[in-house]
Backbone bond lengths (Angstrom), bond angles and torsions (degrees), N, CA, C in turn:
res aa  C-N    CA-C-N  psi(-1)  N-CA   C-N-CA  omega(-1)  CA-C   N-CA-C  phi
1 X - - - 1.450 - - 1.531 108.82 -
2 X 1.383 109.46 117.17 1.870 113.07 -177.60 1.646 110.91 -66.82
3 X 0.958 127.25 117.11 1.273 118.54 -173.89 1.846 101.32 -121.68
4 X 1.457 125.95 -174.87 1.100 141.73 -147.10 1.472 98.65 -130.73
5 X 1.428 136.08 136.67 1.343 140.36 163.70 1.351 123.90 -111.75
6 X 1.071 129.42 118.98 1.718 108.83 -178.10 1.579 94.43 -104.99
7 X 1.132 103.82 131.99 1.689 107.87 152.65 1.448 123.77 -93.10
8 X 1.301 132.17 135.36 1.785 131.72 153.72 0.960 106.26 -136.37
9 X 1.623 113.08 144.83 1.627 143.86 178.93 1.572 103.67 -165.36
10 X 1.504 99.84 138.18 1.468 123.09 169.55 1.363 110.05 -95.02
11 X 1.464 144.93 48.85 0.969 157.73 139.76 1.645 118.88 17.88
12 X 1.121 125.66 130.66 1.602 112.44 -177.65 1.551 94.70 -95.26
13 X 1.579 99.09 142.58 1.929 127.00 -160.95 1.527 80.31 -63.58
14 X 1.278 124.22 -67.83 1.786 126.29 -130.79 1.777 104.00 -116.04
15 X 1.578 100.59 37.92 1.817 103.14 -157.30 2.035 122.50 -52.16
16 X 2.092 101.57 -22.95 1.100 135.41 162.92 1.894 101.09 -50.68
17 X 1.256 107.30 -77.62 1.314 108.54 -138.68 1.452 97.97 -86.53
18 X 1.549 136.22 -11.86 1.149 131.83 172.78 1.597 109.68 -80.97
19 X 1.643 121.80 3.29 0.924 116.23 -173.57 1.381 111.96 -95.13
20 X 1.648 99.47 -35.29 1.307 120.51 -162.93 1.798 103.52 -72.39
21 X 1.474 109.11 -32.81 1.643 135.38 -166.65 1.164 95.69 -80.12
22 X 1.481 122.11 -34.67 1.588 114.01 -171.68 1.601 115.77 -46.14
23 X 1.638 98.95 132.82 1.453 104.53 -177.70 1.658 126.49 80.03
24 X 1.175 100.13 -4.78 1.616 93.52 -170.31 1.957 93.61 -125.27
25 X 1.217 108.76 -167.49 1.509 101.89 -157.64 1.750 104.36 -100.87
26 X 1.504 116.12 21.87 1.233 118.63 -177.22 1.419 107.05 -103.91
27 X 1.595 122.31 -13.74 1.445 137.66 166.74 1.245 106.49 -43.68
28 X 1.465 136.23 -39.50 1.018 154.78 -139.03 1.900 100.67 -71.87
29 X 1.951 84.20 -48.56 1.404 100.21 -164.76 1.436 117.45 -86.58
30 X 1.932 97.27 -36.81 1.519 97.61 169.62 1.842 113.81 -62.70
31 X 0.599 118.62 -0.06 1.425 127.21 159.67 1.336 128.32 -75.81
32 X 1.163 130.63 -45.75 1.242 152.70 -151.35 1.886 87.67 -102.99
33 X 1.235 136.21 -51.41 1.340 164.29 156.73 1.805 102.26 -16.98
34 X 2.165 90.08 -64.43 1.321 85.90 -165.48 1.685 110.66 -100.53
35 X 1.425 97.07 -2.89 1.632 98.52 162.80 1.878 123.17 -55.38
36 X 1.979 83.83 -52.43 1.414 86.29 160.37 1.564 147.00 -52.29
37 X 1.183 102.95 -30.44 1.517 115.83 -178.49 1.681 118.52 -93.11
38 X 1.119 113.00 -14.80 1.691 139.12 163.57 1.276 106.72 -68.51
39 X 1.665 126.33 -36.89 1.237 117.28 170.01 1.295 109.94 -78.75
40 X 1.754 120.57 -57.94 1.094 116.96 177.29 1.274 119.16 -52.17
41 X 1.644 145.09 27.63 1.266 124.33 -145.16 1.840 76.85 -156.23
42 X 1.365 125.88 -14.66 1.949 123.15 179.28 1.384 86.89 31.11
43 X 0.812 129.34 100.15 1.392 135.16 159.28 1.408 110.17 -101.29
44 X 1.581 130.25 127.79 1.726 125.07 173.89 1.105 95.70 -78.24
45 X 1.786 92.74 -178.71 1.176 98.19 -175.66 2.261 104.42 -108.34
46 X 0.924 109.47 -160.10 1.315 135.30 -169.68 1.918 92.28 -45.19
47 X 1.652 76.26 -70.52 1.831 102.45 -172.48 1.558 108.29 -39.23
48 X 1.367 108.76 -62.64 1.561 124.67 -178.18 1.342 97.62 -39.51
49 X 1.815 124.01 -70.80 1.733 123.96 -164.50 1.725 93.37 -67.49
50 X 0.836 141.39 9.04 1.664 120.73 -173.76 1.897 87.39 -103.34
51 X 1.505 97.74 -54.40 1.584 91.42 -179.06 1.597 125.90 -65.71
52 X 1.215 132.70 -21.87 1.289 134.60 133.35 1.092 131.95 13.11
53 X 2.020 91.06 -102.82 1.272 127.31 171.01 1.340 112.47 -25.97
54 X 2.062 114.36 -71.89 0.993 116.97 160.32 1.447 143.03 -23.77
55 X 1.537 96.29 -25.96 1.884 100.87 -176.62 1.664 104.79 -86.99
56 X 1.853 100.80 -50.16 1.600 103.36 178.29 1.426 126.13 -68.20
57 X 1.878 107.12 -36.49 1.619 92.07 166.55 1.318 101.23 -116.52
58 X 1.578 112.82 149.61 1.571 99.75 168.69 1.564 123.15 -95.33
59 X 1.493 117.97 2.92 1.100 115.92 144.19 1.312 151.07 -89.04
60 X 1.737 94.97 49.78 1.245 105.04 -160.92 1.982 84.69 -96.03
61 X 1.592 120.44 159.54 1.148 137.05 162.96 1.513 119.28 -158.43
62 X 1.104 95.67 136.15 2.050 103.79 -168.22 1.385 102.13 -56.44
63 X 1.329 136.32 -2.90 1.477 142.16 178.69 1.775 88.12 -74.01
64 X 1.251 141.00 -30.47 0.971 123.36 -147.26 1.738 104.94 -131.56
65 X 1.383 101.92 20.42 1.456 105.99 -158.47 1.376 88.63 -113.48
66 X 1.200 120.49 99.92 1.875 127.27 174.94 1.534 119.06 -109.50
67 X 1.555 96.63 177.42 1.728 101.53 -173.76 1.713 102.49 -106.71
68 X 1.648 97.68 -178.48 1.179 93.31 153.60 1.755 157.88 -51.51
69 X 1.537 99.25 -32.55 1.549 98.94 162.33 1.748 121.85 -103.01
70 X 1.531 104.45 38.93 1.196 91.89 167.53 1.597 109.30 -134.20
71 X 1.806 96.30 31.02 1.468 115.15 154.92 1.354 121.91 -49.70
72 X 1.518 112.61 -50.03 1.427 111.12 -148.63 1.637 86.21 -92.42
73 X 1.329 143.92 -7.02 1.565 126.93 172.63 1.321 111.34 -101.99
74 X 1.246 112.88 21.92 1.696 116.35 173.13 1.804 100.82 -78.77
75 X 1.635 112.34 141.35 1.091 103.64 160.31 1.527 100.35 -89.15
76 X 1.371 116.24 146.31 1.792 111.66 -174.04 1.662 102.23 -123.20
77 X 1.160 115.43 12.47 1.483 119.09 148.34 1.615 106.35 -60.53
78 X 1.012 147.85 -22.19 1.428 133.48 -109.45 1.656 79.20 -150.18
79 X 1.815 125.49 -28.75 0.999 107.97 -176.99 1.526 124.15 -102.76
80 X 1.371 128.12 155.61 1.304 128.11 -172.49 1.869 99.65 -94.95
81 X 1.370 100.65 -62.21 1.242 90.82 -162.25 1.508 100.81 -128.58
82 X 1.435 120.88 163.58 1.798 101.63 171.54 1.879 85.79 -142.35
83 X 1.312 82.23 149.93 1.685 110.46 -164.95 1.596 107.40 -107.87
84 X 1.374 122.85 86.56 1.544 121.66 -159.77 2.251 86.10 -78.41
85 X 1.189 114.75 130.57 1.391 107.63 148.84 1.611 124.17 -134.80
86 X 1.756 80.39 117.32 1.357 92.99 161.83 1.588 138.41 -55.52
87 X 0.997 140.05 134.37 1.144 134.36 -178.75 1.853 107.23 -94.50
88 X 1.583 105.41 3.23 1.639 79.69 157.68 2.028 91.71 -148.65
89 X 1.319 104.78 -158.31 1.475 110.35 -166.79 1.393 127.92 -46.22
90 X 1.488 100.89 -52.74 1.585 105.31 -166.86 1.807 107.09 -129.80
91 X 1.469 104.88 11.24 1.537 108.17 158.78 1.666 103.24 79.60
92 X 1.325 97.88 60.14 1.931 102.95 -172.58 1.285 106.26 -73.47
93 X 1.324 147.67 133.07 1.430 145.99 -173.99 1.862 117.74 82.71
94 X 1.074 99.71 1.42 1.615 105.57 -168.60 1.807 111.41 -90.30
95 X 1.001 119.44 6.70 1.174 140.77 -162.50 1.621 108.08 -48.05
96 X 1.860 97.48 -73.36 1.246 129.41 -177.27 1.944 105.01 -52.49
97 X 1.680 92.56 -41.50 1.646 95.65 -153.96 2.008 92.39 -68.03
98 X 1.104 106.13 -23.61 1.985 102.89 -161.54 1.588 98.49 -88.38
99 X 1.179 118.58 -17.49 1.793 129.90 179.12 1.669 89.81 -85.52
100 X 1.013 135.94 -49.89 1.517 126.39 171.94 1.532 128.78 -51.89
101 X 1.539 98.35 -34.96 1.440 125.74 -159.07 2.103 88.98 -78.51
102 X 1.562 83.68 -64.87 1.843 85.44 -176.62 1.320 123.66 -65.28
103 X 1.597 112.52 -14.23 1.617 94.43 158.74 1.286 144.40 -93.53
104 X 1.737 98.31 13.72 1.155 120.10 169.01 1.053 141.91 -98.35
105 X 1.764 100.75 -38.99 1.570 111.09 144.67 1.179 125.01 12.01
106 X 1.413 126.88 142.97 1.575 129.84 127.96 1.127 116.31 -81.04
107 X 1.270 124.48 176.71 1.573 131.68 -164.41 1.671 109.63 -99.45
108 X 1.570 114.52 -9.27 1.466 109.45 154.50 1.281 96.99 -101.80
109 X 0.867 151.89 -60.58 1.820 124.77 -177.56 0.921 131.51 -23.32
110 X 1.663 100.96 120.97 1.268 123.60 -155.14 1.870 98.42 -96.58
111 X 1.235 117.40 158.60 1.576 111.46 -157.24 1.621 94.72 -136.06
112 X 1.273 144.85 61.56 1.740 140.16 154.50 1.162 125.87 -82.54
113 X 1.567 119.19 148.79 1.350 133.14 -147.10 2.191 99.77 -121.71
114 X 0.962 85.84 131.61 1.910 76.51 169.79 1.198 72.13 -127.97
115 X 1.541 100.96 142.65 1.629 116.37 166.66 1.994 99.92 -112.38
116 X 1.323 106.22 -167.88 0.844 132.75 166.00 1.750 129.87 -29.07
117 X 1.056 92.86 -34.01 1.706 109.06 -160.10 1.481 99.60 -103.01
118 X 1.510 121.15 -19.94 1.577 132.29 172.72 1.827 99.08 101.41
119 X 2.127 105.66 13.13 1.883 79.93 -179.56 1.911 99.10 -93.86
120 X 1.462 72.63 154.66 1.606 75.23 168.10 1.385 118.96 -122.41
121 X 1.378 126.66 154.19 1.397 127.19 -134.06 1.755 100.38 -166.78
122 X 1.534 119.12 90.13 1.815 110.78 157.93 2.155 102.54 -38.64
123 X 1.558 83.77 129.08 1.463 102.40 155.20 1.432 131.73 -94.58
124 X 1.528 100.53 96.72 1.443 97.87 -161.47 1.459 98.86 -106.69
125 X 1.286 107.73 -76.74 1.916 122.50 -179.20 1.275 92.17 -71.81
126 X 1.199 119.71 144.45 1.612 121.55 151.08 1.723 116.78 -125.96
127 X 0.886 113.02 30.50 1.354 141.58 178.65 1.737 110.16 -63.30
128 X 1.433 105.70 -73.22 1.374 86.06 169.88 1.681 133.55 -88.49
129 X 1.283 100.32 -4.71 1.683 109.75 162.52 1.415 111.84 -64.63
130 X 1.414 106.08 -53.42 1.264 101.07 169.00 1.817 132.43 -31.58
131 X 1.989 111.55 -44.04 1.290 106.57 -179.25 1.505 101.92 -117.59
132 X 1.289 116.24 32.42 1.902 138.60 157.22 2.003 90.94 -82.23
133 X 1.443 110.85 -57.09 1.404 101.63 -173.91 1.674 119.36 -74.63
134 X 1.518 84.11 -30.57 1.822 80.39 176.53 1.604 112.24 -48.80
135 X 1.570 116.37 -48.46 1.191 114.79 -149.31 1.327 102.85 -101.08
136 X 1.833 129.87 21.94 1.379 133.62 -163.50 1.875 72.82 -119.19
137 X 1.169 128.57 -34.47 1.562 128.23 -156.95 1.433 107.99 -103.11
138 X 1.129 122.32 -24.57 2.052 141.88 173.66 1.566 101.77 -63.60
139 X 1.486 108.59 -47.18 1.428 120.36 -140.45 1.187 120.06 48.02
140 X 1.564 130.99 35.95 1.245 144.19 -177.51 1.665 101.54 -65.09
141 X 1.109 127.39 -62.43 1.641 94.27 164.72 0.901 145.44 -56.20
142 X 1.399 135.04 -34.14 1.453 140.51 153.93 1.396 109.25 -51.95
143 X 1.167 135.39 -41.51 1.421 117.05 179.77 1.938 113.98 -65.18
144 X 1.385 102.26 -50.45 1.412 122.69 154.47 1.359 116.49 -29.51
145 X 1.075 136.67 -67.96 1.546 137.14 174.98 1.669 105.64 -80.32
146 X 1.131 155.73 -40.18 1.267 136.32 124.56 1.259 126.05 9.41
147 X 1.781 123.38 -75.96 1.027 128.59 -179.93 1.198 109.12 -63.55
148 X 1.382 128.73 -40.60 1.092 121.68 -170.84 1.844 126.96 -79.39
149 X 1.510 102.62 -12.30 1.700 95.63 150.68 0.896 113.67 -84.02
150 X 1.700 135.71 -17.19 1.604 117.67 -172.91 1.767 105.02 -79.11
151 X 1.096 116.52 -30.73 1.265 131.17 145.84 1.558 128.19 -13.14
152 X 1.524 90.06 -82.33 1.871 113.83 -179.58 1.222 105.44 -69.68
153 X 0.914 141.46 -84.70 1.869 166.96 164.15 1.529 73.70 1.18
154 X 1.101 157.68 -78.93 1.459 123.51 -135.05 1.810 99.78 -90.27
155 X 1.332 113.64 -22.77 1.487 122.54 176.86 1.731 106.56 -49.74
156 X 1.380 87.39 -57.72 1.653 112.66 178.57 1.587 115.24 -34.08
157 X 1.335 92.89 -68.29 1.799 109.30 -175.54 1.360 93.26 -63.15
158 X 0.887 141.63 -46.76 1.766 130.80 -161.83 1.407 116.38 -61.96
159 X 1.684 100.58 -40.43 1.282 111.59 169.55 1.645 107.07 -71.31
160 X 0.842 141.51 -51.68 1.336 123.87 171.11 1.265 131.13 -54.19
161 X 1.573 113.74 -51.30 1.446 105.10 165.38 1.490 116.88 -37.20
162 X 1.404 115.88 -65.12 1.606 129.02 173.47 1.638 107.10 -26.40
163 X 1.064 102.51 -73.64 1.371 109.72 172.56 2.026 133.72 -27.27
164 X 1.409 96.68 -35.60 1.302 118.42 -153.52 1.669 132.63 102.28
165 X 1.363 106.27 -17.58 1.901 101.71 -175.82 1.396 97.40 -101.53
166 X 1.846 78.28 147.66 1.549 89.37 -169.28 2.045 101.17 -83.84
C-alpha cells in the first residue's frame, strides 16, 4: 500500500560554525548571526505545517508526520512520496536532512516540499536553492549594498556640495 510521509524539523541555520565558535568569543556573533536570520527566515511553527499539509493533502495524518531521526527506521519500500515541510521559505538548515532523505529513497519516490508560505514545489535540482540559501545565510547582499552606500554617500555629497545644495 503506497502511502505518504511528511517530514518536519527546525534545523539549526549555522550548525558548522557554532560548533567550530563553541567556547571562544566568536559564539557571541554566531549567535547574534543566527538570531538574525531566524527573524529574517518567519519560520511557523509545527502546528501551522501539520495544518497545511492537512489543507494540500487530505491524506495527511499525524501518524505519519515524522522527524529527522526517524528516517533511517522507515521501511521506504512502502513509501510513495515524502512531503519535506519547511516551516519557512527556502528551507534554511535542511541541507543535510534532503541528502539523507535522497539516499534513501526509492527510485519511484517522489520527493515535494511545502514550505512555509503553503507553495508546493517537486524537489528536483537544488542547484539554485542551494545559492538562494547561501546568500539568505552570508548576508552577502546586505553586506554588498552596505558597502556600497558607504561607498556612494561620500561621491554623492561632493556632488552636491559642488553643485551648491547643502
Amino acid at each position: 500500500m503506497p502511502s505518504t510521509v511528511f517530514l518536519f524539523a527546525a534545523p539549526p541555520i549555522y550548525p558548522v560554525l557554532t560548533r567550530w565558535t563553541q567556547g571562544s568569543s566568536f559564539a557571541a556573533i554566531v549567535r547574534k548571526m543566527h538570531g538574525h536570520a531566524v527573524f529574517r527566515q518567519n519560520s511557523r511553527s509545527r502546528e501551522y505545517m501539520a495544518a497545511a499539509a492537512a489543507v494540500e493533502y487530505p491524506e495527511f495524518a499525524v501518524s505519519q508526520h515524522i522527524g529527522p531521526k526517524d528516517i533511517a527506521t522507515l521501511d521506504w519500500s512502502l513509501v510513495s512520496r515524502v512531503v519535506l515541510l519547511w516551516p519557512d521559505s527556502s528551507g534554511l538548515g535542511w541541507r543535510p536532512i534532503e541528502q539523507k532523505v535522497r539516499t534513501t529513497l526509492g527510485t519511484q519516490t517522489e520527493l515535494v516540499v511545502l514550505n512555509g508560505r503553503r507553495r508546493k514545489f517537486a524537489l528536483a535540482s537544488a542547484k539554485q536553492l542551494y545559492l538562494r540559501r547561501f546568500l539568505e545565510k552570508s548576508f552577502l547582499p546586505d553586506l554588498l549594498l552596505t558597502m556600497g552606500f558607504f561607498v556612494l554617500s561620500p561621491v554623492l555629497l561632493a556632488a552636491d556640495l559642488v553643485r551648491g545644495r547643502k
